[in-house]
C-alpha positions as CSV (number, residue, x, y, z in Angstrom):
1,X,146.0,57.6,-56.1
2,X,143.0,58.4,-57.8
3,X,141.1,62.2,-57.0
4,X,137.8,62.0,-54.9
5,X,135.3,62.2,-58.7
6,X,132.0,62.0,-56.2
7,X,130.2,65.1,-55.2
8,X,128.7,62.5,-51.8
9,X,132.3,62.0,-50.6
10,X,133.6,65.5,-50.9
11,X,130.6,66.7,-48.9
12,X,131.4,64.0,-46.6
13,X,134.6,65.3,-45.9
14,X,133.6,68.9,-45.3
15,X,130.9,67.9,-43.7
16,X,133.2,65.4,-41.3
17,X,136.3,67.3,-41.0
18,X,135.5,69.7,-37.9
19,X,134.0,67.2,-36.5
20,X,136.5,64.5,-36.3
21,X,139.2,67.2,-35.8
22,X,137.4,68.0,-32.6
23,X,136.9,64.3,-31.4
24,X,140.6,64.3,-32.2
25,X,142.1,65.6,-28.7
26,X,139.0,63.2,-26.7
27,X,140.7,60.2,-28.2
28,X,144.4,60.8,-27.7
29,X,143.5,62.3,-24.1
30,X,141.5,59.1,-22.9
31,X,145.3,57.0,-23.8
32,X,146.7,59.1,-21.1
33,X,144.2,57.4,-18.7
34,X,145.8,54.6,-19.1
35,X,149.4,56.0,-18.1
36,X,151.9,53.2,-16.1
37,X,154.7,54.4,-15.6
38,X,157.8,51.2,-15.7
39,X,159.6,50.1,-18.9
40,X,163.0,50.0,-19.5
41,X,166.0,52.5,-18.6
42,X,169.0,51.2,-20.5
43,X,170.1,53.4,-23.7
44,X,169.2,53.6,-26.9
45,X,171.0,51.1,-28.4
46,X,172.9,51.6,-32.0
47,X,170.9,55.1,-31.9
48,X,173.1,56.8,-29.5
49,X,175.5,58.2,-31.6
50,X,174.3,61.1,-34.5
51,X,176.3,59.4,-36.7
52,X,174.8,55.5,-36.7
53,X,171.9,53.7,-38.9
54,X,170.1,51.3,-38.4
55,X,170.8,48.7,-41.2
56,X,167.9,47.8,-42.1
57,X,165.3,49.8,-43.9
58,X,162.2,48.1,-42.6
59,X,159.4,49.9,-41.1
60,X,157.7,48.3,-38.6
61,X,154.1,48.6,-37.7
62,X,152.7,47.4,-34.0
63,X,149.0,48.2,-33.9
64,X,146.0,45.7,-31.9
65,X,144.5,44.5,-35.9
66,X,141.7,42.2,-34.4
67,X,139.6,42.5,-30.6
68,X,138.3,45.7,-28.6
69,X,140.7,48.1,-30.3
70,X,141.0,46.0,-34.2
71,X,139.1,48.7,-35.8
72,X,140.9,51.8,-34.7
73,X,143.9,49.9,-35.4
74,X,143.3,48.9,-38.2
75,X,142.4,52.2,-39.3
76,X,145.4,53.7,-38.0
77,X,147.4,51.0,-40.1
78,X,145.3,52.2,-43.5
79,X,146.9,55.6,-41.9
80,X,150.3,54.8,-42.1
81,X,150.4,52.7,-44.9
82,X,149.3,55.6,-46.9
83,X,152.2,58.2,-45.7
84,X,154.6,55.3,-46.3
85,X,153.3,54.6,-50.3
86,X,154.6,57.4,-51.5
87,X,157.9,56.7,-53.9
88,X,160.6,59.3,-53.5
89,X,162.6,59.5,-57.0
90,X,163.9,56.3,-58.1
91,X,164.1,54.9,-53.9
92,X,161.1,52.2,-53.5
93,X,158.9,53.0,-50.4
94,X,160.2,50.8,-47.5
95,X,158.8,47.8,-46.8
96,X,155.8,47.9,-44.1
97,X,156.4,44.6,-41.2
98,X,153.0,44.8,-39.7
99,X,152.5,43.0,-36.3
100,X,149.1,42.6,-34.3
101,X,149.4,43.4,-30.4
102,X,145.9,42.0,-29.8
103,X,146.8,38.3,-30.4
104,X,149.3,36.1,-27.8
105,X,151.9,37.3,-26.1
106,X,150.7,40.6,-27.0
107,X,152.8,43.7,-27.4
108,X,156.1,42.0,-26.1
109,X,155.8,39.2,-29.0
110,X,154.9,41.3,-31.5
111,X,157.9,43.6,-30.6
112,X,159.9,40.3,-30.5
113,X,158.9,39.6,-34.4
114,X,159.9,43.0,-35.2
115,X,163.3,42.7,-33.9
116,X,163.8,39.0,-35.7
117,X,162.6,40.9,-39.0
118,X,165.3,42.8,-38.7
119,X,162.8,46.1,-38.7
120,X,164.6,49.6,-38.5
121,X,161.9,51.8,-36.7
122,X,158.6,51.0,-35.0
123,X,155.7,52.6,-35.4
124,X,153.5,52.1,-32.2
125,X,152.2,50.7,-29.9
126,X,148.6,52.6,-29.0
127,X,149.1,52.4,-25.5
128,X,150.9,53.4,-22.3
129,X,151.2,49.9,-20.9
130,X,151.8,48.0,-24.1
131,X,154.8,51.0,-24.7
132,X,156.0,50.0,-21.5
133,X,156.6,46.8,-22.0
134,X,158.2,46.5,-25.4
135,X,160.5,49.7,-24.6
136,X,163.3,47.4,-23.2
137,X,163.4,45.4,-25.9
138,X,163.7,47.9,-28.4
139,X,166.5,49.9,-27.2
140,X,168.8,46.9,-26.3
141,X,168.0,46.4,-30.0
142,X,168.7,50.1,-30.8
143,X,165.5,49.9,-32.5
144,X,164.1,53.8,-32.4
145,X,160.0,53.2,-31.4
146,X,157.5,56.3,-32.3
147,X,154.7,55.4,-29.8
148,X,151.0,56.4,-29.7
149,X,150.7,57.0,-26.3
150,X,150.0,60.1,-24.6
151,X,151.8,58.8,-21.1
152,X,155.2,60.9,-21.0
153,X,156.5,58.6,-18.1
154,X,157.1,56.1,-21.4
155,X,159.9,58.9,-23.4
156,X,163.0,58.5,-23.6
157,X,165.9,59.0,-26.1
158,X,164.7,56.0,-28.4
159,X,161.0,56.0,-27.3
160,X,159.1,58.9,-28.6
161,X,155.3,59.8,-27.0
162,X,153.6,60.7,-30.5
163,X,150.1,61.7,-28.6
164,X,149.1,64.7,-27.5
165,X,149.5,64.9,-23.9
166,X,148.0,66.9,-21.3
167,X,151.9,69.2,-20.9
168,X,151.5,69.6,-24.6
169,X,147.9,71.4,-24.4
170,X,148.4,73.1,-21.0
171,X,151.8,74.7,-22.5
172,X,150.7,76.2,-25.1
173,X,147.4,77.6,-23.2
174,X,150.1,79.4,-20.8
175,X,152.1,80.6,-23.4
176,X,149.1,82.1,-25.2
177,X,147.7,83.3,-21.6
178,X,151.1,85.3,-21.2
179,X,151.2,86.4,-24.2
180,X,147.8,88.4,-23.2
181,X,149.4,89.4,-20.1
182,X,148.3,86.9,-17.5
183,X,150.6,86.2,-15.0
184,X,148.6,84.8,-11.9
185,X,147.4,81.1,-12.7
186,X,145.2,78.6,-11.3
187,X,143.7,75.4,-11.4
188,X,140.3,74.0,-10.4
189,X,140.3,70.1,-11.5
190,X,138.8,66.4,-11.1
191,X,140.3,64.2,-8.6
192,X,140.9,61.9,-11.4
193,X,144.3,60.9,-13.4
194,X,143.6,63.2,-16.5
195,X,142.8,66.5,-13.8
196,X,146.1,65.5,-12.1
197,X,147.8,65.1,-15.7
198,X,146.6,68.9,-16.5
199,X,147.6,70.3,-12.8
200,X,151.1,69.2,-13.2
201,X,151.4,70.2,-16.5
202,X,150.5,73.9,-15.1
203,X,152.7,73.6,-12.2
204,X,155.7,72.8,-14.9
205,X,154.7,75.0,-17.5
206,X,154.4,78.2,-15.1
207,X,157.7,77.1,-13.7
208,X,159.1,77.0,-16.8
209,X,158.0,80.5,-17.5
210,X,158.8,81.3,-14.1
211,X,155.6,82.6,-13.3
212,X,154.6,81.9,-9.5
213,X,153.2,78.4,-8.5
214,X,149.8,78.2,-9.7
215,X,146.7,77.8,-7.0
216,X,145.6,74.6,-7.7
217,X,142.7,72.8,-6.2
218,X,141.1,69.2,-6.8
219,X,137.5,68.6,-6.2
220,X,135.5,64.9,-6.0
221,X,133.2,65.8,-9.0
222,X,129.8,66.7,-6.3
223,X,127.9,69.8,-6.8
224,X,128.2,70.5,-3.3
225,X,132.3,70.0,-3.4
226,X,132.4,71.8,-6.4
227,X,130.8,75.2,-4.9
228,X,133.2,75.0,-1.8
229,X,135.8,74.4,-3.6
230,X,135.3,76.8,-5.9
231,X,134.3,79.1,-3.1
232,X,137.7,78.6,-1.6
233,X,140.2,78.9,-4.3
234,X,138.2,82.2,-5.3
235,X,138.4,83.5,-1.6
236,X,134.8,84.3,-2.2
237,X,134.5,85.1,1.9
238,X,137.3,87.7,1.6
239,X,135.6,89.3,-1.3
240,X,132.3,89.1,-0.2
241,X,134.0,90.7,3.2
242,X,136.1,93.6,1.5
243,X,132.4,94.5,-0.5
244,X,131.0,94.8,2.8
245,X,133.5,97.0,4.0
246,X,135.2,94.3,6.0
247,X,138.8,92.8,6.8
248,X,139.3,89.4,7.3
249,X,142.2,86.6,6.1
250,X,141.8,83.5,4.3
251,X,139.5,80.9,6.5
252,X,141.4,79.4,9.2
253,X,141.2,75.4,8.1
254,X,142.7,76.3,5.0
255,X,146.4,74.3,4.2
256,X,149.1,76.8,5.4
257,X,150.6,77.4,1.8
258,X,146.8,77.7,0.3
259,X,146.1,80.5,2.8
260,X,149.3,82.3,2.1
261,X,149.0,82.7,-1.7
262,X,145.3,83.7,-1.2
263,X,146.0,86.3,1.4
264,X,148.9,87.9,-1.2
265,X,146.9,87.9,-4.1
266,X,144.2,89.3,-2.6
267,X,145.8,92.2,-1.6
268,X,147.5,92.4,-4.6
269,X,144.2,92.5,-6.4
270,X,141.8,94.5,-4.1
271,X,144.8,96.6,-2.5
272,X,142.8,95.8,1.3
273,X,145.0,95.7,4.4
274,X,143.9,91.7,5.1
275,X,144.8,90.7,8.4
276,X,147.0,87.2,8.3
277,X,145.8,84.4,10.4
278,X,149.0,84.3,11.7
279,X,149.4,87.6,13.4
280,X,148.5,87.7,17.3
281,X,147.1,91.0,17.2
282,X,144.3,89.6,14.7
283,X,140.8,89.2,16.0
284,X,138.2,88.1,13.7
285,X,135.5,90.7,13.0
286,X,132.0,90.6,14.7
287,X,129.6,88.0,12.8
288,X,132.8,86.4,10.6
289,X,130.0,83.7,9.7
290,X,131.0,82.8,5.9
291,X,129.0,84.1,3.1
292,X,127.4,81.6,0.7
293,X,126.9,82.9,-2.8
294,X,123.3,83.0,-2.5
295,X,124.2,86.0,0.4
296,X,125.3,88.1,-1.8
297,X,124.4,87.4,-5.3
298,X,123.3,90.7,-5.9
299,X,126.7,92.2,-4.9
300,X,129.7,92.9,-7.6
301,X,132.9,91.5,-5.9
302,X,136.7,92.1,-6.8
303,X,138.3,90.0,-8.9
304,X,139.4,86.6,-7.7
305,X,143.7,86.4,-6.5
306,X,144.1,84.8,-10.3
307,X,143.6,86.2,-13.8
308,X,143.8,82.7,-15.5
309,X,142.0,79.5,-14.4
310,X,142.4,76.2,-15.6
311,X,139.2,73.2,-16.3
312,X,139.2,70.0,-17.4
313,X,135.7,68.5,-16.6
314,X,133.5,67.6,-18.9
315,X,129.5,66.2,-18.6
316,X,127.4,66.8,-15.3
317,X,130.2,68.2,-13.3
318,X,131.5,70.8,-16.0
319,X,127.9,72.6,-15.7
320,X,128.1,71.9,-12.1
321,X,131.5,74.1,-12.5
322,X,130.0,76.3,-14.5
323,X,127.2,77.0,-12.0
324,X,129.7,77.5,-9.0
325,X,131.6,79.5,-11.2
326,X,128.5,82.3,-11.8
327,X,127.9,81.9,-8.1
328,X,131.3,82.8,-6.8
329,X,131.5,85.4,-9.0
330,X,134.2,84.4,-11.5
331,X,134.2,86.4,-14.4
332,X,135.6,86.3,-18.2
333,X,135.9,89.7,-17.8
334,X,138.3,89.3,-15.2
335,X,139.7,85.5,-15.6
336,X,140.2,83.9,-18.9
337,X,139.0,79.8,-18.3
338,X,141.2,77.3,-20.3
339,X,140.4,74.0,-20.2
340,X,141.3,70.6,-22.2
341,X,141.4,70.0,-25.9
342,X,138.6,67.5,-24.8
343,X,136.2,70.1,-25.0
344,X,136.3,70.6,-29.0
345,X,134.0,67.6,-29.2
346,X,131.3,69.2,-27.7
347,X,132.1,73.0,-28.1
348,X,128.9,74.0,-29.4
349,X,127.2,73.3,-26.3
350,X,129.7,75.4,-24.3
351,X,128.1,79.0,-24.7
352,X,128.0,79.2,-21.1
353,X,132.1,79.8,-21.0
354,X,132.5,82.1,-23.7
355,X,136.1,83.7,-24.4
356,X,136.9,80.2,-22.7
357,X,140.1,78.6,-24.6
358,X,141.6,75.0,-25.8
359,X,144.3,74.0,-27.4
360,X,144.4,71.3,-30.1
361,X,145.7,70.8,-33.9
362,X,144.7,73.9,-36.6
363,X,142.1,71.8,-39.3
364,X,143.7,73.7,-42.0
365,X,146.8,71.2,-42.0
366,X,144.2,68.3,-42.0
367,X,142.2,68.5,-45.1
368,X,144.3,67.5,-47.8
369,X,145.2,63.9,-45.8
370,X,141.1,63.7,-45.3
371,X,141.1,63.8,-48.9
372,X,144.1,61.5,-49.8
373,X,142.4,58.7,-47.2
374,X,138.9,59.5,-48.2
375,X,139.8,58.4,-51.7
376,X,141.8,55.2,-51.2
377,X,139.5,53.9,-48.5
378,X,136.2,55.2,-49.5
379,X,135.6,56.9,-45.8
380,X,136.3,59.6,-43.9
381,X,139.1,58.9,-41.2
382,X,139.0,58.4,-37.5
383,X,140.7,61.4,-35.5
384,X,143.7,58.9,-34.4
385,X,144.3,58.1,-37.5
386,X,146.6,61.3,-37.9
387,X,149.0,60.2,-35.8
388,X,149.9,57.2,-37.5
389,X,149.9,59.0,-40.6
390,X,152.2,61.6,-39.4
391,X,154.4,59.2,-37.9
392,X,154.4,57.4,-41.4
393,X,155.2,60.5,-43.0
394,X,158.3,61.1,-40.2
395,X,159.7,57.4,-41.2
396,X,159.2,58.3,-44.9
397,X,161.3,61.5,-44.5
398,X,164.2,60.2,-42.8
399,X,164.3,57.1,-45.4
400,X,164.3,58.7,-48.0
401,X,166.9,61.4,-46.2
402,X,169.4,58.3,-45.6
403,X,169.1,57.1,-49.5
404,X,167.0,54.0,-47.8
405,X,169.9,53.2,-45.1
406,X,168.3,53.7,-42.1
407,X,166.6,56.1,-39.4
408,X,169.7,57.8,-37.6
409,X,168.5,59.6,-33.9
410,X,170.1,63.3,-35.7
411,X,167.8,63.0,-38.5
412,X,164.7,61.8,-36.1
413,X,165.5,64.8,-34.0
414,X,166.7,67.3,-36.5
415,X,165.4,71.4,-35.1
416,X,163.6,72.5,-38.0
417,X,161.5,68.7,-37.2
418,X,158.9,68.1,-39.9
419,X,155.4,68.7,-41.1
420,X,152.3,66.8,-40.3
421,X,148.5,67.0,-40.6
422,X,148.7,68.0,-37.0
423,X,150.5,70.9,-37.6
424,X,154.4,70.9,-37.6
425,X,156.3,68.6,-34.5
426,X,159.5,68.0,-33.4
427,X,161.0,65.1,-31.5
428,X,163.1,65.8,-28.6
429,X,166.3,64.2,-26.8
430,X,164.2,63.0,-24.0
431,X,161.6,61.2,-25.9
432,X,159.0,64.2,-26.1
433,X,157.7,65.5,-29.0
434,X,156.8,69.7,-29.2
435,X,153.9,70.7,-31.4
436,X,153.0,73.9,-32.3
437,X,148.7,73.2,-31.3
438,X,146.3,76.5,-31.9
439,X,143.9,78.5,-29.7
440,X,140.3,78.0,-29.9
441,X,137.9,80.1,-28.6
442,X,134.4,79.7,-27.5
443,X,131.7,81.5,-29.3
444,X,128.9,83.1,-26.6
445,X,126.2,81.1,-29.3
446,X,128.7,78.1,-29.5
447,X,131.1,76.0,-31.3
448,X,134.6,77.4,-31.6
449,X,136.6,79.5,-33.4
450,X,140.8,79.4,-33.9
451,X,142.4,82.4,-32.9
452,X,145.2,84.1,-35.2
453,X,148.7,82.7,-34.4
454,X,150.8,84.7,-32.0
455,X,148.1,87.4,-31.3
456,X,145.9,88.3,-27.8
457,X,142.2,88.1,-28.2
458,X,142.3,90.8,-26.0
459,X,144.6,92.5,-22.5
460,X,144.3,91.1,-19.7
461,X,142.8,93.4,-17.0
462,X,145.7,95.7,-15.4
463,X,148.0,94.8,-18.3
464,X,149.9,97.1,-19.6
């Protein structure tokens, strides 16, 4: 491989890098759109036991080469190819079977070919549906597939979800939230699949840390809907109520649950004697008409029953969150907003959330592969284009592990996992694959900066 020699194309890539990188988390988010959950259940074939290969050395590649998606893919190939070049000692690189998903019969005959090549991994498909529907065939084949998807519905031992997924992102904003000594969570998030993606992500991932449920409330994407709703999972009429020197519980129409972990955590967080909508001796006090925001703009309300709030809009109804959010009274001072890694593309304009966070892949680990593809291809590459490369540079690695003999499941899934230019991953038993994303942080004049690894921007309020 020759060094970039031109001044034009190293300024390119510096120039490009952030930029792409922050695209990066847009692209792979959009595949989860696309999520379907079916495929095959049957095991993995030859893989199963730690101690099999597969016999043939063969990487195969399943990418769409020509139509609506040909020039991604074919960028993603250039990608691969490149991770797989590289000659270990005297071991030749395996040979690349490359098979286009766009033409007919689609992903299922293009899977087929791979099988009749004899191929020992797969490398792709791009999406959830296409994953789907060459899974079966590949694990009766025991054929281990490294899939581009962001749909975790499609892993399983023997299909790995390579993109980074909604869980992925929201985990690691959780940990980090924790970590700052945040402990009561929320959500506020588009009635669409990607907001539903990120609110069950929070619901596991608090679980997991066995935090309390997080609040969690879906909106249509109006201005109007986005103010109540807003208004609501804030209990912006309790607070405007205790600032007035009034008691009152969460509105009445509110879902039983809803109104239960509102009326605890606001008197965990104001310390008021609330009066529950349950208890017969509660009358509601004289003129209980609800405050609007406009009412009491002027006033300096408690903090909100949750010290951690989750986003995921983007466009029109992100400002329109972002009014309702100064209306209600939401504060960074009091609640740290977290929202999707969708929001690096556009981070400069976000000076309006400052202190807000998103998790995605640290550059650093990019720029030497921007380099390495810059010069062999003479451009800089598409975001995506790391996945294929990492999951190149995976196949590569367990090759040249087995002396050429194969891809064994405990060498695909070894702990210590294996390094890519989106930061270090390892695949899992159940078809998952943990990465290690950082913490960005919105700058009050814009754009984004990556916070230090395992350190708090700052306490939470009340921490100790």
């Amino acid at each position: 491989m020759r060094p970039v020699g031109k001044r034009n194309v190293t300024r390119s890539i510096l120039r490009h890098t952030s930029r792409n990188l922050a695209r990066h988390l847009s692209g792979v988010a959009l595949l989860a759109l696309a999520a379907c959950s079916s495929g095959g259940t049957s095991g993995p074939g030859g893989l199963a036991g730690s101690d099999q290969t597969v016999s043939a050395p063969n990487v195969g590649v399943l990418l769409p080469l020509t139509g609506a998606n040909g020039v991604l893919g074919n960028e993603m190939l250039a990608a691969a190819k490149l991770a797989l070049s590289k000659q270990s000692g005297t071991l030749p690189p395996p040979k690349l079977d490359i098979h286009d998903t766009a033409r007919a019969g689609g992903a299922a005959q293009a899977m087929q070919a791979a099988i009749a090549s004899g191929d020992g991994i797969v490398l792709g498909p791009l999406t959830s549906v296409d994953t789907a529907s060459i899974s079966p065939m590949a694990l009766r084949a025991g054929i281990p597939v490294i899939a581009f998807t962001s749909d975790l519905a499609q892993a399983r031992l023997g299909v790995w979800v390579f993109g980074i997924t909604p869980q992925q992102q929201v985990s690691r904003l959780v940990d980090a939230a924790r970590q700052e000594g945040r402990h009561h969570f929320a959500a506020f998030l588009p009635d669409t699949p990607l907001g539903h993606a990120m609110g069950d992500a929070l619901v596991r991932s608090c679980r997991e840390g066995s935090l309390a449920d997080p609040l969690v409330v879906y909106h249509a994407g109006g201005s109007e809907a986005i103010r109540s709703g807003l208004a609501t999972l804030s209990a912006y009429d309790s607070r405007v109520a205790t600032a007035s020197g009034q008691t009152t519980g969460p509105a009445q129409d509110l879902p039983e649950d809803l109104a239960a972990a509102l009326s605890s955590a606001s008197k965990a967080s104001v310390k008021a004697d609330a009066q529950s909508p349950g208890d017969p001796k509660a009358s509601p006090p004289e003129q209980a008409a609800k405050a609007t925001p406009s009412d009491t703009s002027s006033s300096t309300l408690s903090a909100p029953p949750f010290d951690a709030l989750l986003l995921a809009d983007t466009g029109l109804a992100l400002k329109n969150v972002i009014d309702a959010l100064k209306a209600n009274q939401v504060c960074s001072s009091d609640v740290r907003l977290m929202g999707p890694g969708l929001w690096g593309a556009f981070a400069g304009k976000l000076g309006a959330v400052a202190g807000a966070w998103y998790a995605a892949p640290d550059p650093a680990a990019r720029t030497l592969f921007v380099q390495q593809f810059s010069a062999q291809n003479h451009r800089v590459p598409k975001p995506l284009a790391d996945l294929s490369y990492d999951a190149g540079t995976l196949a590569q690695s367990v090759y040249t592990a087995t002396g050429g003999r194969g891809y064994p499941v405990d060498l695909l899934t070894q702990p210590q996992g294996f390094s890519g230019v989106d930061g270090a991953f390892t695949l899992t038993g159940d078809g998952q694959t943990v990465r290690r994303l950082g913490i960005f942080e919105i700058q009050s004049g814009g754009g984004a900066r990556i916070l230090p690894a395992h350190k708090s921007a700052a306490p939470a309020p009340g921490a100790s």
